[in-house]
LUMPA-351044 format. One record per atom (N, C-alpha, C): residue in one letter; x, y, z. Coordinates in steps of 0.05 Angstrom, whole numbers, plus 32768, in hexadecimal, padded with zeros to 4 digits. Example, Ala and Ser with C-alpha at 12.3 -4.5 7.8 and 13.67 -1.06 7.14 Angstrom:
% residues 2
A81087F8E809C/A80F67FA6809C/A81087FBE809C/S81017FD3808E/S81117FEB808F/S81028001809D/
***
This chain:
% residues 183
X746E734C8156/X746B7368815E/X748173788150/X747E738F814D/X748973A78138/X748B73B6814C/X74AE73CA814A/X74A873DB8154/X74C273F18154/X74BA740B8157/X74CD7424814A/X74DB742F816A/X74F97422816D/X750B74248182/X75237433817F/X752E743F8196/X754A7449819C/X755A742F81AA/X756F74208192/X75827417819D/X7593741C81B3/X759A741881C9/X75B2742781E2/X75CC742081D0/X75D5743481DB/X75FD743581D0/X7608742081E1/X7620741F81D7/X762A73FD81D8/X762F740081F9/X763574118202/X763874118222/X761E74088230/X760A741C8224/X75F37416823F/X75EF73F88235/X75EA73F4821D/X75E473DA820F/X75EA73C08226/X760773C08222/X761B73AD822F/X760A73AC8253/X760B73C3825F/X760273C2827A/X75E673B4827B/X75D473BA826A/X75BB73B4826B/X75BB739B8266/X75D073918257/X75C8736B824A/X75DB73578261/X75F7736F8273/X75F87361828A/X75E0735F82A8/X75D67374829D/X75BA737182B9/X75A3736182B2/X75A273588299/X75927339828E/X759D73268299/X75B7731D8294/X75CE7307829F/X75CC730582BA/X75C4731B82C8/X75CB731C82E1/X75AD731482F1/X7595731B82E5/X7581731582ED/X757B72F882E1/X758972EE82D1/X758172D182C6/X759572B982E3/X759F72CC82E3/X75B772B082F8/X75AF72B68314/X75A672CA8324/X759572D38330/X757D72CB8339/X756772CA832A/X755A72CD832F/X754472B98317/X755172AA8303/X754D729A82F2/X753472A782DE/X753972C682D6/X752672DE82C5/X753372DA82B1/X752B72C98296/X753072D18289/X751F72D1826D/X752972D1824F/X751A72D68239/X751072F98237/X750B730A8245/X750873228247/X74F073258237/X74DB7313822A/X74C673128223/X74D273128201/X74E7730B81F7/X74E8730981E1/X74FC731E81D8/X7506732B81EC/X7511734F81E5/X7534734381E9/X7542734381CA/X7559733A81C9/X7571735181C4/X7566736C81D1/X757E738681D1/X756F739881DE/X758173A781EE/X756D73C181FE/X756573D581E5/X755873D081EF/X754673F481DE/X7537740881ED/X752C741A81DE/X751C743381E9/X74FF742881D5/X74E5742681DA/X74D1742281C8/X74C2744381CB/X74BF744681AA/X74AF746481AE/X74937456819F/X749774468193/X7477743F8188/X747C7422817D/X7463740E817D/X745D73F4817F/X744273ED8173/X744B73D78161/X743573CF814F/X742F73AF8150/X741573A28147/X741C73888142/X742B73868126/X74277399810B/X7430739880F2/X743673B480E8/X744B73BF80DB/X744A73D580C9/X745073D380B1/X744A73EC80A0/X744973E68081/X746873FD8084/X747A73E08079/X749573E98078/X749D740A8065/X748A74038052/X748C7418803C/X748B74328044/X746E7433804F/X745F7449805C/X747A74548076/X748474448083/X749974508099/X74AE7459808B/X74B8744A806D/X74CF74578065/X74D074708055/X74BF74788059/X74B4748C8049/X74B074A48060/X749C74968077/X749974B7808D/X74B574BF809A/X74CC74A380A5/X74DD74A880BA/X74E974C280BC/X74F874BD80A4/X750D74D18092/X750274F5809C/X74E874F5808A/X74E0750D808C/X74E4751380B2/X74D7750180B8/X74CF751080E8/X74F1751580E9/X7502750380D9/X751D74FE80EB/X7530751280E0/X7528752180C8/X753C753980BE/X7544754980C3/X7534755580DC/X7542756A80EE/X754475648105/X754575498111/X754E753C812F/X75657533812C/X757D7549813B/X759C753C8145/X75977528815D/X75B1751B815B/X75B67503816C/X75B37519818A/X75A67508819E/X75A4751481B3/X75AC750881CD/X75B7750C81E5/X75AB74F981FA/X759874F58200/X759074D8820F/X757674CA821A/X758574C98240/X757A74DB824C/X758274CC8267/X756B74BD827A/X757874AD828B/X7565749C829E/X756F74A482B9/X7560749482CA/X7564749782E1/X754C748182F1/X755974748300/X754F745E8317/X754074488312/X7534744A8319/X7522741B8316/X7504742E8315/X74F2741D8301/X74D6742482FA/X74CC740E82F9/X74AF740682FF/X749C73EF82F8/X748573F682F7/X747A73E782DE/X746C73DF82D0/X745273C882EA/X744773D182F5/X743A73BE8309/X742A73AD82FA/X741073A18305/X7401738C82F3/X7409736782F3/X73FC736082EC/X73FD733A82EB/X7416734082E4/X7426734282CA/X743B734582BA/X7444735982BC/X7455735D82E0/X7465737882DE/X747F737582C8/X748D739882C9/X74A6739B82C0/X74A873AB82CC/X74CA739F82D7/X74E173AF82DA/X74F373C082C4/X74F473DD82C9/X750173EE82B3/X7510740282BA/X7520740A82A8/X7530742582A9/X7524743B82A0/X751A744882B7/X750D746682A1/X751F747A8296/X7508747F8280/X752174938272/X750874B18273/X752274C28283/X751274DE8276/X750474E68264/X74E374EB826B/X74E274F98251/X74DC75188253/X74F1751A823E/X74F575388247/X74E7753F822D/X74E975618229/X74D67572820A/X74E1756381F2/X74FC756281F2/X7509755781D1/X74F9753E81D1/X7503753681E7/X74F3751D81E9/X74D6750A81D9/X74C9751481EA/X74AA751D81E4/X74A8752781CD/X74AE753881C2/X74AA754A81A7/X74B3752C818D/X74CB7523818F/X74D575118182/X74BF74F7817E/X74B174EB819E/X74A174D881A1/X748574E3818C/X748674FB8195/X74637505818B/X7466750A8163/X747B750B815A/X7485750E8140/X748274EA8137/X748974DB8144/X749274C2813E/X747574B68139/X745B74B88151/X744474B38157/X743174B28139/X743B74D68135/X742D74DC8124/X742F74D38109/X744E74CB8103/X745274B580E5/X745874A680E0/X7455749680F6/X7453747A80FC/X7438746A8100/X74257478810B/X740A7466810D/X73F9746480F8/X73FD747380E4/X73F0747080C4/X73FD745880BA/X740A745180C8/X741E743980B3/X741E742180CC/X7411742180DB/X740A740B80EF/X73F273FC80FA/X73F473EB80F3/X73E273D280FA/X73DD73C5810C/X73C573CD8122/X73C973BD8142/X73DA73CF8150/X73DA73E2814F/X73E973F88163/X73E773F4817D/X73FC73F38195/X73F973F581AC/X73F9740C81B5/X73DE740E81C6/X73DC743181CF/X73EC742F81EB/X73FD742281F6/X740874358204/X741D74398204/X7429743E81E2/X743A745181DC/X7432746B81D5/X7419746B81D8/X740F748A81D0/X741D749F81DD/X741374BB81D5/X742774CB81E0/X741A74D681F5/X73FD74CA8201/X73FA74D38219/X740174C2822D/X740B74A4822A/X74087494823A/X742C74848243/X743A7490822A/X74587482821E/X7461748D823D/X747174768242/X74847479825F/X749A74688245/X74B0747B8242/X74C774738237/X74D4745A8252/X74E8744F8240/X74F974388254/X74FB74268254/X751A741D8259/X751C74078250/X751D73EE8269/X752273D8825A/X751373BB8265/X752573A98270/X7520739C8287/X75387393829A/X7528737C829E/X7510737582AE/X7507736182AB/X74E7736982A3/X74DD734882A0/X74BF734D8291/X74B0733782A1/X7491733C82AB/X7482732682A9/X747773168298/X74907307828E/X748172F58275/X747F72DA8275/X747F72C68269/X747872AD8261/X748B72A38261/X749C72AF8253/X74B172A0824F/X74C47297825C/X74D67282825D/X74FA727D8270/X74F37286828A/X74EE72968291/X74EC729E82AC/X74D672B782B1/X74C872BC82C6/X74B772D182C9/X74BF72E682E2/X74C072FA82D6/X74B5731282F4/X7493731582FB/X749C730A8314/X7481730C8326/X74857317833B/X746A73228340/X746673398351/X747B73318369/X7477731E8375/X747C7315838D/X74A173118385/X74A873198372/X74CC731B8375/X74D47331836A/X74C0733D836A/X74CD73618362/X74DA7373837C/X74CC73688391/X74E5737883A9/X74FF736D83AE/X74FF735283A5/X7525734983A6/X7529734D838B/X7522734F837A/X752D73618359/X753673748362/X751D73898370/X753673AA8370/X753D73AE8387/X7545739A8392/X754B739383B2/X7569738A83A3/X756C737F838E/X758473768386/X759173868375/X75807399836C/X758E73BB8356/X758E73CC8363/X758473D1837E/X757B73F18385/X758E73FD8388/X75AF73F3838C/X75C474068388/X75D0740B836E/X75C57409835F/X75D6740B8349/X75CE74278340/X75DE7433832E/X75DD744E8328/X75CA744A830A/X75B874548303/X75A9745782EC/X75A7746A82E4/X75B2747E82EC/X75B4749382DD/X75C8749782BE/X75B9749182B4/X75C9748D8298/X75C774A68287/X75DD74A78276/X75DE74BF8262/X75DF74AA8243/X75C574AA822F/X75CF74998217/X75CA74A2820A/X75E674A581F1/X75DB74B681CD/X75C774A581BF/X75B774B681BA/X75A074AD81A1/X75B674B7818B/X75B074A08174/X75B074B7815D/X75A274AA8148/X75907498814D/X7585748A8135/X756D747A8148/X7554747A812E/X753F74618138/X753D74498125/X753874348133/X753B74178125/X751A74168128/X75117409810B/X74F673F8810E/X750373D8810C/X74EF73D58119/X74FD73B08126/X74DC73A5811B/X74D7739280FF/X74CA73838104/X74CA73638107/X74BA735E8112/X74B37336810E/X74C2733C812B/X74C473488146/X74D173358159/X74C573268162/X74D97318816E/X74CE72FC817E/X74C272EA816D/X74BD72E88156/X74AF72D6813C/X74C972CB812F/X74F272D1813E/X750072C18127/X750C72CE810E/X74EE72E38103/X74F472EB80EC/X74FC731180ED/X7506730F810B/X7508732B8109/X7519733D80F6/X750E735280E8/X7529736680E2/X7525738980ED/X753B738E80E3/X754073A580E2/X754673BC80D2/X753873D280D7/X753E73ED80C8/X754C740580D0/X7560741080C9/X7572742780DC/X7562744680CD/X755A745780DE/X7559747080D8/X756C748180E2/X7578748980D3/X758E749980EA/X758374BB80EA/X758974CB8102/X758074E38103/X759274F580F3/X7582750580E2/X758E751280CC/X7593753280CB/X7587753E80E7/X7591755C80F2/X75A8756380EF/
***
């Protein structure tokens, strides 16, 4: 899977990969479905044509300054395969940025997941996952999950100032591409 993310700054970073740690010894959740750094996902592919992205980013990102992303409280994802998450505001910059990204990025994507679309994208990031892997969140341990976070403060303030395309995760062969915002 491919996909065009906001790295967190080394602070929220650090908190988010101790609330992995903390749900793995806990509660025995772990692997996070393959997801080895917090991120923000604005769009998701099975494949993209690297070329075609290095070519649109630049242009959407030339007049977007680094901005804050804030969050606030515990979100889930219900279903067989819930998730636990941090929502992040989406506010106008927000949105405007996502709907810029949508638009020159899915010419250059293969196997697109629509619910990063821009009618459907719930920004936020990922704390636990219903997956396969190391350990699972299931339904039936999501009330001692946020039975075991509900005090914590999530209200977060985090600088954007750049988007990473991440391909090959979870395949081993992942890499990475830095766009930095050029406003």
């Amino acid at each position: 899977m491919d996909g065009i993310v906001s790295l967190l700054d080394q602070t929220h970073d650090a908190l988010v990969r101790e609330i992995w740690a903390e749900l793995e010894r806990e509660f025995g959740l772990g692997g996070q479905s393959g997801i080895r750094y917090p991120h923000v996902s604005y769009h998701v592919a099975q494949r993209y044509d690297a070329t075609r992205l290095e070519q649109a980013l630049p242009r959407v990102l030339r007049d977007v300054v680094p901005f804050p992303m804030r969050t606030t409280g515990l979100g889930i994802f219900t279903g067989a395969r819930p998730v636990l998450f941090v929502p992040v505001v989406r506010g106008p910059g927000l949105t405007r940025l996502h709907n810029a990204l949508w638009g020159a990025a899915t010419p250059a994507a293969e196997g697109l997941v629509e619910v990063y679309g821009p009618d459907t994208w719930v920004p936020h990031i990922t704390l636990a996952y219903g997956d396969i892997h190391n350990g699972m969140l299931t339904n039936g341990m999501l009330t001692d999950v946020v039975g075991f976070l509900h005090e914590r403060n999530f209200d977060w303030e985090i600088l954007v100032d750049s988007l990473f395309v991440v391909t090959g995760a979870g395949s081993g062969e992942e890499r990475q591409m830095r766009f930095p915002f050029l406003g």
